[in-house]
N, C-alpha and C positions, 0 to 999 in steps of 0.2 A: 142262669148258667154260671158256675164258677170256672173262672177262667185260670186259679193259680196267678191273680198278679199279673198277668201279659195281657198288655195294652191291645186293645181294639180300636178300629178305626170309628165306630162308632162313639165310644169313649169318648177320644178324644175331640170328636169334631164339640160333643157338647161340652167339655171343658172348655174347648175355646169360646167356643157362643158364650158361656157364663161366664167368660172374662178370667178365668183362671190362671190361665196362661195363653200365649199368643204361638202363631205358627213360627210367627222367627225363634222365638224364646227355643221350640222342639227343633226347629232347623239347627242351631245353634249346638244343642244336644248334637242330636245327631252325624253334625260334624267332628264332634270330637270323638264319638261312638268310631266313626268311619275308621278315622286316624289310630284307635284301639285298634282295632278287628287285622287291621292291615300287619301289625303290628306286634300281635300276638304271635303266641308259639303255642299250635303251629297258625298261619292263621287265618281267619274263616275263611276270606276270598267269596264271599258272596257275593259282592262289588264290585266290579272288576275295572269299571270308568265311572269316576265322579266329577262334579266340577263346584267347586265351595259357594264359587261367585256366582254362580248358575242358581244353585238352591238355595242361596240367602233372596234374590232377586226375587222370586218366587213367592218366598215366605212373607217380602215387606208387603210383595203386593196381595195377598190372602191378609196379610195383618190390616192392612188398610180396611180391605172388604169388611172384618168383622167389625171394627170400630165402627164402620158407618153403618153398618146392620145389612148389608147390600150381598150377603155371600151366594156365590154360584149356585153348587150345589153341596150335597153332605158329604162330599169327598173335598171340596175349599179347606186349602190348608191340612189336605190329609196324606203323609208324605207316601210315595209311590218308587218300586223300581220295575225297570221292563226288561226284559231276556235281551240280552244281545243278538238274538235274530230280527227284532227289528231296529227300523231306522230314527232314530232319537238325536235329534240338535241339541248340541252340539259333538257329540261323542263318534266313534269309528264302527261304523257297522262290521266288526269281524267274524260274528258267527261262530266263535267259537274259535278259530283261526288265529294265524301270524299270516295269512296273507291277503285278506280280505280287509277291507275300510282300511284301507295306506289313506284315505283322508276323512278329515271331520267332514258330519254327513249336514247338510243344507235344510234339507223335509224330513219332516216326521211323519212316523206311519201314522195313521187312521187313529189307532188309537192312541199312539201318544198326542196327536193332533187334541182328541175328544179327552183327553184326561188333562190338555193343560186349558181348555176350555171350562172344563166343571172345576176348576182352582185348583188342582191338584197341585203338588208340589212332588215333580222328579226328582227323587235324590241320585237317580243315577243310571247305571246299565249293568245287568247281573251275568254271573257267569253260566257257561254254559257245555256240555257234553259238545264234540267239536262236530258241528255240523248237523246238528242231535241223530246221530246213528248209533248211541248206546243209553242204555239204561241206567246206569254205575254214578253219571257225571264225572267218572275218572277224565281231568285234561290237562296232562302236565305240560301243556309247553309255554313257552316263556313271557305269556299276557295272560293265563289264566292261572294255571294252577289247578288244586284240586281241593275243592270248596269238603268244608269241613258241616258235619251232619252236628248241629248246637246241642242235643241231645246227648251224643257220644262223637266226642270230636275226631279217634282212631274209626269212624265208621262214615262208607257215604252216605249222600244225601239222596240219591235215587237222579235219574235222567231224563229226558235232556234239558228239563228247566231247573237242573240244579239251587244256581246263586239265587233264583227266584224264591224257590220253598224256604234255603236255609235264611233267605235277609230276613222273611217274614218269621220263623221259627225264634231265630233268633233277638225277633225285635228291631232292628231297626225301621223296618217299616208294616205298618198293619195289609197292608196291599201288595201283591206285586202281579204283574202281566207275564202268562206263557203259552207258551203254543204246545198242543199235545195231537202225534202222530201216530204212536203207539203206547199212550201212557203217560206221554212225555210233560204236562202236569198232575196228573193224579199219581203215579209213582213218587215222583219225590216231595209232593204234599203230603202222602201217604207214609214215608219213611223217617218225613223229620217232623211229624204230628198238628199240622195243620188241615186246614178246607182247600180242599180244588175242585173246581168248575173247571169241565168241558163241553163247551156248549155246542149246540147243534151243529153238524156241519154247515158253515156259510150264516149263523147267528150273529159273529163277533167278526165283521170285515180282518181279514191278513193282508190287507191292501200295506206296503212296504216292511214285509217281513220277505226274507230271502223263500220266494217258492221253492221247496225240497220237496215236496210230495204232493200235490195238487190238491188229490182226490180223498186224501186221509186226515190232513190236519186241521184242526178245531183251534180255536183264540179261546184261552179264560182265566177266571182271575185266581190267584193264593190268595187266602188270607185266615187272618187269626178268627175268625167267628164266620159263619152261617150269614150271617144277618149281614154280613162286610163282603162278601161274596156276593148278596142279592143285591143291596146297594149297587155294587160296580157294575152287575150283570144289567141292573135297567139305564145303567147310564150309556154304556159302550151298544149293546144287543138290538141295533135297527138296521135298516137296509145301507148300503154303503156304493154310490154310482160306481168307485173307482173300482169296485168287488162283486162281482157280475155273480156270483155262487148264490149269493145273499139276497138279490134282490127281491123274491116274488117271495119272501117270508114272511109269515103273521106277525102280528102287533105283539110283544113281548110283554107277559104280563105278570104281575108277582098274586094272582087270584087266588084267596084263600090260603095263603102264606103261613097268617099268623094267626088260623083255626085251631082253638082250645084242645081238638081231637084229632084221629085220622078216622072217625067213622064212615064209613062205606069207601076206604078204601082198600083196593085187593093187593095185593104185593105178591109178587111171581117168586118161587125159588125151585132152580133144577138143584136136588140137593146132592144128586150125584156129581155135576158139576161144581158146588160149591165146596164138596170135602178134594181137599189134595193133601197129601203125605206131609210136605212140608207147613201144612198152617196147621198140625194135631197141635201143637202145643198155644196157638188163638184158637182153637175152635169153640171150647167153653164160652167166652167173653163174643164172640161175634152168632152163639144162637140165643144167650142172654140178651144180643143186642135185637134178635129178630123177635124174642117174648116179650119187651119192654114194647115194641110196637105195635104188639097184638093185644097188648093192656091198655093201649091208647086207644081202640077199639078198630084197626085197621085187622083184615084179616089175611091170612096166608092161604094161599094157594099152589097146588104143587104142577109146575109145568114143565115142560122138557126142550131145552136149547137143542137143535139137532145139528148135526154135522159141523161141532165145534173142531174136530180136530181138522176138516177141508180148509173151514173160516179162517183158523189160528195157518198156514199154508197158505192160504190165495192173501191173507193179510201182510206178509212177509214179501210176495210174490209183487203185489202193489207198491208198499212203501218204498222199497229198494229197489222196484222196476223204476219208479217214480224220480227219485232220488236219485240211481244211477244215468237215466237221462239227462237231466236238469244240470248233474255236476261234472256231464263226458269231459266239460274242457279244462276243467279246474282238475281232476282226474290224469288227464295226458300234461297240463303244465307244471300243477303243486304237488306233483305227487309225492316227491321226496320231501316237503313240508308238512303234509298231513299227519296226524297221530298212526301210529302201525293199528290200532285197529280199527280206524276209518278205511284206512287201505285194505284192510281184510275185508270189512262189509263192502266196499263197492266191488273189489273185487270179485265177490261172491254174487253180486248184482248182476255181474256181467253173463255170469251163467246162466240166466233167464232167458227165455226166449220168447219173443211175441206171442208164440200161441201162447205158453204161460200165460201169460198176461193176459189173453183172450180171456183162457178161461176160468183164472181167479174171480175176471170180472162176470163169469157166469154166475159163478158163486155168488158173488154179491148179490146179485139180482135175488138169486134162491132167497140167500138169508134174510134180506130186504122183508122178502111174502113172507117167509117162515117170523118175523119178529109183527109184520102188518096183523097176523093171525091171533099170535100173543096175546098184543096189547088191545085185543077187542075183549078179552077175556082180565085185562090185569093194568093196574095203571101204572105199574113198575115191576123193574128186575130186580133184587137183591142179591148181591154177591161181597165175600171178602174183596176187600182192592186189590192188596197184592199178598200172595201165597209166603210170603215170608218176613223178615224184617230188615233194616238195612245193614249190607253187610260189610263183612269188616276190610282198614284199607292197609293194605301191608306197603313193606317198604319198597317192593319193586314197582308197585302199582305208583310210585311219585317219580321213578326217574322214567318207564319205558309204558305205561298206562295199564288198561286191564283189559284182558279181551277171556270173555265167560259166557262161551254160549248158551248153556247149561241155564246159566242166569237167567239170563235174558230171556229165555224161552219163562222159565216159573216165572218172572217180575211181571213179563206182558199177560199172562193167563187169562186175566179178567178183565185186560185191558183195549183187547186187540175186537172184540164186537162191537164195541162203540165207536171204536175210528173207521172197522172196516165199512159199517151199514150209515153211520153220522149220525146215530141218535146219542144224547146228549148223559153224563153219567158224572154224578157228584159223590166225594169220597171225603169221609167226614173221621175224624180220630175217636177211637169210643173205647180205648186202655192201652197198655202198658205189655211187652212182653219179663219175663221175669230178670232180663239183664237189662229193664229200663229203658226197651226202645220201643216206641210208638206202634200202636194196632189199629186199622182206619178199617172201615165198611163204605162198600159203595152201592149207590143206588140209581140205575139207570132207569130213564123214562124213555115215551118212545116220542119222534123230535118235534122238535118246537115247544115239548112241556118242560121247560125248564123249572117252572112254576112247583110243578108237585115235589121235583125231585128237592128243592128249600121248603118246600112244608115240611117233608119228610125231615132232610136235614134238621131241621130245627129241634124236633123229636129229638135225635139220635146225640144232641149236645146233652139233652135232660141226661139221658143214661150216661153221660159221661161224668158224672158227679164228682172227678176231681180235674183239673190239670197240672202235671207239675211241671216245675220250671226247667227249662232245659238248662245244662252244665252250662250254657256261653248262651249269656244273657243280655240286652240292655235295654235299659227303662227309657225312655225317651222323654219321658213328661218330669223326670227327675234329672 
């Protein structure tokens, strides 16, 4: 796979093993990276809490590991950021906020727990869409900002694990950790040309991530390659006590990963669903991406998603049911702190009504047997990820933020059946639209196989025969 020059975490773990260079040596980089990014005009804000002393600690002690040959695992010494929805020592769990973490947090969640176990090296906490109730990662207030897309810096980076996609996009780190709700990492993996995993519902404990929506959101990893995604996916993807969702799940397995072919596999496509108004100008490059998989000897089959526009409704119905409960009290106290169009979506939350919510959750059920049906027939979904490209950020959008329903509705299109049902849906970059921003394909399995959907992945890099470098870059191992 040509990657254009942008550092994989796999890369680098074997540089260090060969003695090339050490993990302090790239901490040390990276620090000075940070000090840029901060710095620049305008400037990234991917990062939103670092701490120097924190990630050098880290680094001597991974550099030690390698010298003695003793390293954890392939992610030892491979630097990491996590969304500010979870809890990461020593940083402020804000959320996206100015009034949430007023103190440095003590425990770390689950997985930052499990990622400083496997040697990882935290570089920090990313920024994020406030509260992740939008799509955009528009968060102008006075700890975030509004994280800039590396690709085209006037553009966002997609929502709510904004600073997540762009730190990786941009290089500073080959990994980062996010949580996806309705989207909320395959949108902006998808907008600033990276990989996002979202894994099965209750796959990836959320155990010390602020619960905003219970029943919807999925843990998984960004990163610059397929293969860096799978890595993380079998470190983090086991039962979790403190995360009760997760418990009674299979063994996570990467089976037949790195098979030469995709023979005897089917691959589902509703192509009525898959054409929208706004992706005609991807549609060429994303059914070239579903002929390069039918060359690999995987075949296509034509199936039909039913009652997608109930789904994309009872989905909405959920998360912001979800959401608006969770945050009544933060609602009635910070409301005048809130971004104005957090305040519009809960607002709008509130106009729900239990039986809604009853019977969103019948849907589910429905969609649940209608996808149970499917996948006895297909070992995958294929669809574009998201119906457009990322779009552009104007000047009002940095003093009073952005509120586009309009958006938000095309961004989640193909995003909202994998959080509504939890089966699990990976979104890989496979071109270019013609002003240079990123075009990604996803492909959902049905849950627990996370396995097929990085076979497939893997394929879907082949057809990516070039990467280019995004405009706000940096090399880490230089």
């Amino acid at each position: 796979v040509w990657y254009g020059g942008l550092v994989t975490g796999s890369q680098l773990f074997l540089s260090c093993r060969s003695g090339k260079l050490t993990p302090s040596q790239v901490a040390k980089n990276i620090i000075a990276m940070l000090e840029d990014s901060d710095k620049s005009t305008p400037p990234l804000r991917a990062i939103v809490q670092w701490d120097q002393e924190q990630i050098m600690l880290m680094a001597k002690a991974s550099t030690a590991r390698y010298r003695s040959k003793c390293t954890l695992s392939y992610l030892d010494g491979i630097p990491v950021c996590l969304k500010e929805e979870f809890k990461v020592v020593p940083y402020h769990h804000r959320v996206g906020t100015v009034y949430l973490g007023t103190e440095p947090e003590t425990e770390d969640a689950t997985v930052a727990k499990k990622l400083r176990e496997a040697g990882a090296i935290i570089i920090g906490v990313s920024n994020m869409h406030e509260l992740g109730t939008g799509t955009t990662g528009c968060n102008p207030n006075r700890y975030h900002k509004i994280p800039r897309n590396p690709y085209k810096p006037n553009h966002f980076t997609g929502g709510s694990s904004s600073g997540s996609a762009a730190a990786v996009a941009a290089g500073l780190c080959p990994v980062a950790i996010g949580t996806d709700g309705g989207g909320s990492v395959r949108i902006p993996a998808s907008f600033c040309g990276v990989v996002g995993l979202k894994g099965t519902f209750g796959r990836i404990s959320s155990h010390g991530s602020l619960p905003l929506s219970y029943s919807t959101v999925s843990v998984g990893p960004i990163c610059t390659s397929v293969a860096d995604a799978a890595i993380v996916y079998s470190i983090l993807a086991e039962p979790d006590p403190l995360y009760p969702y997760g418990l009674k799940q299979p063994k996570a397995t990467l089976s037949d990963m790195c098979a030469p072919d995709l023979k005897g596999l089917k691959l589902g496509v509703d192509w009525t669903f898959f054409k929208v108004p706004d992706a005609v100008c991807a549609l060429p490059v994303l059914y070239s991406a579903v002929e390069h998989l039918q060359s690999l000897g995987a075949s296509v089959v034509e199936v039909s998603l039913p009652e997608m526009e109930e789904v994309r409704v009872a989905h909405v119905i959920c998360i912001l049911s979800e959401m608006r409960d969770f945050l009544q009290p933060d609602f009635n106290k910070h409301f005048q702190e809130m971004n104005l169009d957090t305040r519009a979506n809960l607002a709008l939350a509130s106009q729900f009504t239990a039986l809604d919510y009853i019977t969103a959750n019948r849907q589910r059920t429905r969609s649940m047997r209608f996808l149970r049906e499917i996948f006895t027939t297909v070992n995958c979904i294929l669809t574009p990820a998201v119906a457009s490209t990322a779009p552009r950020i104007y000047e009002s959008d940095l003093l009073t933020g952005s509120s586009d329903l309009s958006f938000t509705v095309r961004s989640m299109r193909f995003m909202q059946l994998g959080n509504f049902t939890g089966i699990p849906g990976l979104v890989v970059p496979i071109g270019y639209s013609t002003a240079g921003l990123p075009i990604s394909f996803q492909v959902m399995a049905k849950w627990w196989d996370e396995a097929v959907l990085l076979r497939i992945g893997l394929k879907l890099e082949q057809f990516r025969y070039q990467t280019k470098k995004p405009s706000i870059y940096y090399n880490i191992l230089s």
